[in-house]
C-alpha positions as CSV (number, residue, x, y, z in Angstrom):
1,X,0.0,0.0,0.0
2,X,1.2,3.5,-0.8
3,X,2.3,5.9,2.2
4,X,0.4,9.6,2.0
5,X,2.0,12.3,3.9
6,X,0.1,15.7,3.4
7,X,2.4,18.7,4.7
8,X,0.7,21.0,7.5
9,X,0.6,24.4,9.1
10,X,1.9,24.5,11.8
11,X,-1.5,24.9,13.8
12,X,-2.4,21.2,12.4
13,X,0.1,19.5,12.9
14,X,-1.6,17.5,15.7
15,X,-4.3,17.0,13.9
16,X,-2.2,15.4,11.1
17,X,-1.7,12.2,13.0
18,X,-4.8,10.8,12.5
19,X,-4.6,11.5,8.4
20,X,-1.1,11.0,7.6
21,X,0.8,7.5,7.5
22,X,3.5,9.4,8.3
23,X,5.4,12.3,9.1
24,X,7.5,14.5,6.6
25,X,9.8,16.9,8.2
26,X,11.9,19.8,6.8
27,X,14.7,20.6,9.1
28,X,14.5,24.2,8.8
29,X,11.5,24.7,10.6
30,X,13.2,22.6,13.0
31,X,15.9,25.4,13.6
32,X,13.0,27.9,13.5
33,X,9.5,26.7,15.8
34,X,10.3,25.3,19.0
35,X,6.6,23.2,18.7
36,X,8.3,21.7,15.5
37,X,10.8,20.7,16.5
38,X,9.1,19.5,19.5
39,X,6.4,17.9,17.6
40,X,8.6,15.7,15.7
41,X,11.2,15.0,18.7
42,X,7.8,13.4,20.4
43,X,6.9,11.7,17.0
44,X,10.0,9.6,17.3
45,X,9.3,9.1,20.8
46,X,5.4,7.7,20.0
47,X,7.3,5.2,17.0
48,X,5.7,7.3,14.0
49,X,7.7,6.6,10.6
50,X,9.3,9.7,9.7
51,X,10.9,11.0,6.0
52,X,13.4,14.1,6.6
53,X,13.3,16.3,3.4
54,X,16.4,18.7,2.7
55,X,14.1,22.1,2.4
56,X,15.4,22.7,-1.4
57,X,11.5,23.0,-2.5
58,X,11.2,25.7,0.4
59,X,14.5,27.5,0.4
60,X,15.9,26.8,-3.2
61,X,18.9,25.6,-2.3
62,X,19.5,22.6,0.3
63,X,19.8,23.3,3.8
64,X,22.6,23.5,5.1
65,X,24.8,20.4,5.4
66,X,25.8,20.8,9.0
67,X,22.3,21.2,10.1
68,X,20.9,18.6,8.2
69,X,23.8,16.0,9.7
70,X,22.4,17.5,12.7
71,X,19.1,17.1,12.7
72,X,19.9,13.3,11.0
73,X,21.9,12.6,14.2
74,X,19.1,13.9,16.4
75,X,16.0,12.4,14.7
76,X,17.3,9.3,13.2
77,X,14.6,9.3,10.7
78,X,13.6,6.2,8.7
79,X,14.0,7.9,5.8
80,X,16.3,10.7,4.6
81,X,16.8,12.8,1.6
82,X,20.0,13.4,0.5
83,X,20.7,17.1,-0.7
84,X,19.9,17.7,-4.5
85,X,19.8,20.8,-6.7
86,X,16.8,22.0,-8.9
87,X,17.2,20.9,-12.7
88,X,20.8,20.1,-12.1
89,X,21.6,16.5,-12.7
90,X,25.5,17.2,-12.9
91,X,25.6,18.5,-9.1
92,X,22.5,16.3,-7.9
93,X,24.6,13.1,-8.9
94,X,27.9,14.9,-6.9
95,X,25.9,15.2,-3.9
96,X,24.4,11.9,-4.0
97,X,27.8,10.5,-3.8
98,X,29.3,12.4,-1.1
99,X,25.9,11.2,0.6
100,X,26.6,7.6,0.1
101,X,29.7,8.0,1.8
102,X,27.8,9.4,4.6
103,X,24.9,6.9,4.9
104,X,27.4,3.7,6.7
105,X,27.7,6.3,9.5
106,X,23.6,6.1,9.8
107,X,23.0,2.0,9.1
108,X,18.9,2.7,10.3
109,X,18.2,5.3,8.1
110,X,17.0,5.2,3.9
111,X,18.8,7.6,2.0
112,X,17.1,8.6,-0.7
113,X,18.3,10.1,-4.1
114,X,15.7,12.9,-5.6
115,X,16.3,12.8,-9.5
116,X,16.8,15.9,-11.3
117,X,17.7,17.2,-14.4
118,X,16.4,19.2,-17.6
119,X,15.5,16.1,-19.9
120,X,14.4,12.3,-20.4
121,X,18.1,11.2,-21.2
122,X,19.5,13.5,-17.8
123,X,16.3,11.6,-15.5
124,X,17.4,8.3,-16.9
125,X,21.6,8.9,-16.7
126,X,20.2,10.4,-12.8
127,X,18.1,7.5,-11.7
128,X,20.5,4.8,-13.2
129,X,23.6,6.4,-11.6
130,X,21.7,6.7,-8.1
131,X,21.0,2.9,-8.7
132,X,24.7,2.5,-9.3
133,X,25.6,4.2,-5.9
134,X,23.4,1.8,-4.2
135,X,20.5,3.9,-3.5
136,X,17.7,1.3,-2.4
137,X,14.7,4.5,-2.9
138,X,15.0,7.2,-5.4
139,X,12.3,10.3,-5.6
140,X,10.9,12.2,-8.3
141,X,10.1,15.5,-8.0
142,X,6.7,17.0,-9.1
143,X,7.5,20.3,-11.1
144,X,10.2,19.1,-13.5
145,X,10.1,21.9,-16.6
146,X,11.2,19.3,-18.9
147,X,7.6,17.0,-18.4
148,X,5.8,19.9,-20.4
149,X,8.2,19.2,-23.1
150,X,7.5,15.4,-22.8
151,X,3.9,16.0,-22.4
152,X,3.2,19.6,-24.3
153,X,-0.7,19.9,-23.2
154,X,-2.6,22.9,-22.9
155,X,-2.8,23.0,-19.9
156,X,0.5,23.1,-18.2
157,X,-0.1,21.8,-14.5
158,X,-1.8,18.7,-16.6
159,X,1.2,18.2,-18.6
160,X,3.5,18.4,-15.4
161,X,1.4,15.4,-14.0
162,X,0.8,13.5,-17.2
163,X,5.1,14.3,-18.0
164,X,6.2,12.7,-14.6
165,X,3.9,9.3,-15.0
166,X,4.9,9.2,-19.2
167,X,8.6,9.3,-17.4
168,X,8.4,7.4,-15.0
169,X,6.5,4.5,-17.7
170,X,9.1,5.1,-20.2
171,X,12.0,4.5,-17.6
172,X,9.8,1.3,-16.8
173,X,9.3,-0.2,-20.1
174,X,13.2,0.2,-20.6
175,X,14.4,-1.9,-17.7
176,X,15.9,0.9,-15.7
177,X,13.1,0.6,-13.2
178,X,12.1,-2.6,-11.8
179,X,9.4,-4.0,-10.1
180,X,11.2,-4.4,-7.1
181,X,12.6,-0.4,-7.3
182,X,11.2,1.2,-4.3
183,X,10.1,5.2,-5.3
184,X,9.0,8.4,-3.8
185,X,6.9,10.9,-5.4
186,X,7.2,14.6,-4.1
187,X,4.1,16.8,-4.6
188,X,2.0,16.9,-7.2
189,X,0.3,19.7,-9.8
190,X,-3.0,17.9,-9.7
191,X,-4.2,15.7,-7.3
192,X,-5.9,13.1,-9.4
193,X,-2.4,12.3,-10.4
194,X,-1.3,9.7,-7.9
195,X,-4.5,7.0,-9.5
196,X,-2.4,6.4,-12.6
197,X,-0.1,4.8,-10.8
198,X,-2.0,2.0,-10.1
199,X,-0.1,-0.8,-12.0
200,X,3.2,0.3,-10.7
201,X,4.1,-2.1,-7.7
202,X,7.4,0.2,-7.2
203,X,5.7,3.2,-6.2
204,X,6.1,3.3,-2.0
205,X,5.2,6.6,-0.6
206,X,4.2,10.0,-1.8
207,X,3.5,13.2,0.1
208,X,1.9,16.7,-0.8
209,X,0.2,19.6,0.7
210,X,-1.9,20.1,-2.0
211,X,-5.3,19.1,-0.3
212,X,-4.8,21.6,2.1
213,X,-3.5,23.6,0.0
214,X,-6.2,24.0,-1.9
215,X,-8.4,24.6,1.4
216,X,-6.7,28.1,2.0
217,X,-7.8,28.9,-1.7
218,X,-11.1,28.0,-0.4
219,X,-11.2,25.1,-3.1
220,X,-13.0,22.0,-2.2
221,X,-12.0,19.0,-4.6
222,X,-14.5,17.6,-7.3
223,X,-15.1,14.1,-8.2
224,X,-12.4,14.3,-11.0
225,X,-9.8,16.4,-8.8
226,X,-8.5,19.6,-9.6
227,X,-7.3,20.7,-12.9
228,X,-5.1,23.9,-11.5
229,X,-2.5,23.7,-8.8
230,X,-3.2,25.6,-5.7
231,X,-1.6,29.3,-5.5
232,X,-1.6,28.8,-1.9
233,X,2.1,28.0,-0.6
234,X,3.4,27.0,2.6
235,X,5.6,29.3,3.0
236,X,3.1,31.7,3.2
237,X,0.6,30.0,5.6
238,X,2.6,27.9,8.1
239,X,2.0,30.6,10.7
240,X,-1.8,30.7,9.7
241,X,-4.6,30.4,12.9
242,X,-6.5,27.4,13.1
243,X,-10.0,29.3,13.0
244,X,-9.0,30.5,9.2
245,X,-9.2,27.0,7.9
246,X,-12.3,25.9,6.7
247,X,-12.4,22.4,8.5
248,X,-15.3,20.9,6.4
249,X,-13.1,21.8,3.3
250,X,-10.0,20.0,4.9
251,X,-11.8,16.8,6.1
252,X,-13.6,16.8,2.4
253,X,-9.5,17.2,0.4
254,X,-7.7,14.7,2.6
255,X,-10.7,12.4,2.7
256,X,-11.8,12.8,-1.6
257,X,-7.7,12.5,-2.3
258,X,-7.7,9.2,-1.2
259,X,-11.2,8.3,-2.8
260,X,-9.8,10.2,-6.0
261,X,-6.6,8.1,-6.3
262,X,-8.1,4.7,-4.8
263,X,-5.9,4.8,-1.7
C-alpha cells in the first residue's frame, strides 16, 4: 500500500496524525519553531515513521549540510533525503555521492536520491547512476520543466502530471526501473495524479500539501480532482490560525484525495 503524507501548518500539525501515515519533516523549521521541532522529537518518541526532506522545494537551495547531519543525528529518521539541486543533474549526482559515503555512519536510516535534471536522457543517466551508488529509494520530484516538453498539453499543471507518469512509464518499459525499485513521489500539480499509478508495484510513498493547500484557496475537490494547482504555498501559511481553515473543506481534500486516487 502506498504511504500519504500531506504537509501541515503548523497549527495542524496535531491533527495530522490521524490523516497522515506518516510524518514528513523539513529541518529548517526545525531550527526555526520550538513546537516543530518539538512535535517531531515526540513523533520519534510515540514510533511514527518519519521522512526528513532537505528544504530545497522551500529554500531553493539545500539546507545547510551541518544542520541537516544534525538534525539526521538527532532524529534518526527512517527515511532521509539526500541534498539535490533544482534541474541540475550534474551536481545532484555529486551530492548523491558524497551522501553515500555518509549513509554507513547512519546503518537505520534510507537515503534517498531525488532525481533531477532538464531532460528524459539527464532523468534516466540520474536515476540509473543513483541505482549504481546503491541507492535502495530514489524520488521524483513533481515540477520538473522538462515534463511539459515530454507532455506539451494545454494545460500546463496537466502536462507536469501527465510528464512525470509518461517518465516514469518510459524508464519502466526500458528496464531501468524494476518492479522491485522502491520510489517516492514529491508533490503533485493535480491531485488526481497519484491514481495512474495503479499498475506500478514500485511506487512506496508520496507526500503533498496540496489538499490543504487547496483549502486556503477555499477550493473544495470535485469528483475528477482539480485541474489547476493551488496558488496557496506554505511558505506563506505555516503561521496561519487554526479558525481561518475551513475544517469541512480540509476533512472533504484529505478524505476525496484518497477516494480520488483509490488509496
Amino acid at each position: 500500500m502506498i504511504k500519504v503524507s500531506h504537509e501541515v501548518p503548523l497549527c495542524l500539525l496535531e491533527d495530522s496524525l490521524q490523516f497522515n501515515d506518516y510524518d514528513y519533516c523539513l529541518p529548517h523549521l526545525m531550527d526555526k519553531h520550538e513546537e516543530y521541532k518539538n512535535f517531531f522529537l515526540r513523533s520519534k518518541t510515540l514510533g511514527r515513521h518519519i521522512m526528513m526532506d532537505n528544504s530545497l522545494h522551500e529554500l531553493g537551495v539545500p539546507y545547510d549540510e551541518d544542520r541537516l547531519l544534525y538534525w539526521l543525528q538527532a532524529l534518526q529518521p527512517q527515511e532521509f533525503f539526500v541534498a539535490d539541486f533544482w534541474e541540475n543533474k550534474t551536481e545532484s549526482i555529486v551530492s548523491a555521492k558524497r551522501w553515500s559515503s555518509i549513509q554507513h555512519g547512519f546503518p537505520n536510516v534510507t537515503f534517498i536520491a531525488v532525481v533531477q535534471g532538464k531532460s528524459y536522457a539527464e532523468a534516466l543517466e540520474c536515476y540509473q547512476t543513483y541505482k549504481d551508488l546503491g541507492y535502495k529509494k530514489i524520488a521524483f520530484s513533481y515540477g520538473a520543466s522538462y515534463y511539459n516538453e515530454v507532455c506539451p498539453h494545454p494545460n500546463k499543471n496537466l502536462g507536469k502530471a501527465l510528464g512525470r507518469i509518461q517518465v516514469i512509464s518510459k524508464l519502466h518499459s526500458e528496464g531501468i526501473i524494476l518492479n522491485t525499485d522502491k520510489i517516492h513521489l514529491l508533490g503533485c500539480s493535480v491531485p488526481q495524479e497519484f491514481g495512474w499509478y495503479k499498475d506500478m508495484p514500485f511506487i512506496e510513498s508520496i507526500d503533498t500539501s496540496n489538499p490543504v493547500m487547496a483549502v486556503l484557496d477555499n477550493v473544495c475537490y470535485q469528483a475528477s480532482g482539480l485541474y489547476d494547482k493551488p496558488k496557496a504555498n506554505m511558505n506563506d501559511f505555516f503561521t496561519i490560525d487554526k479558525d481561518q481553515i475551513n475544517k469541512g473543506y480540509l476533512m472533504n481534500n484529505i478524505f476525496d484525495f484518497r477516494k480520488i486516487n483509490n488509496l
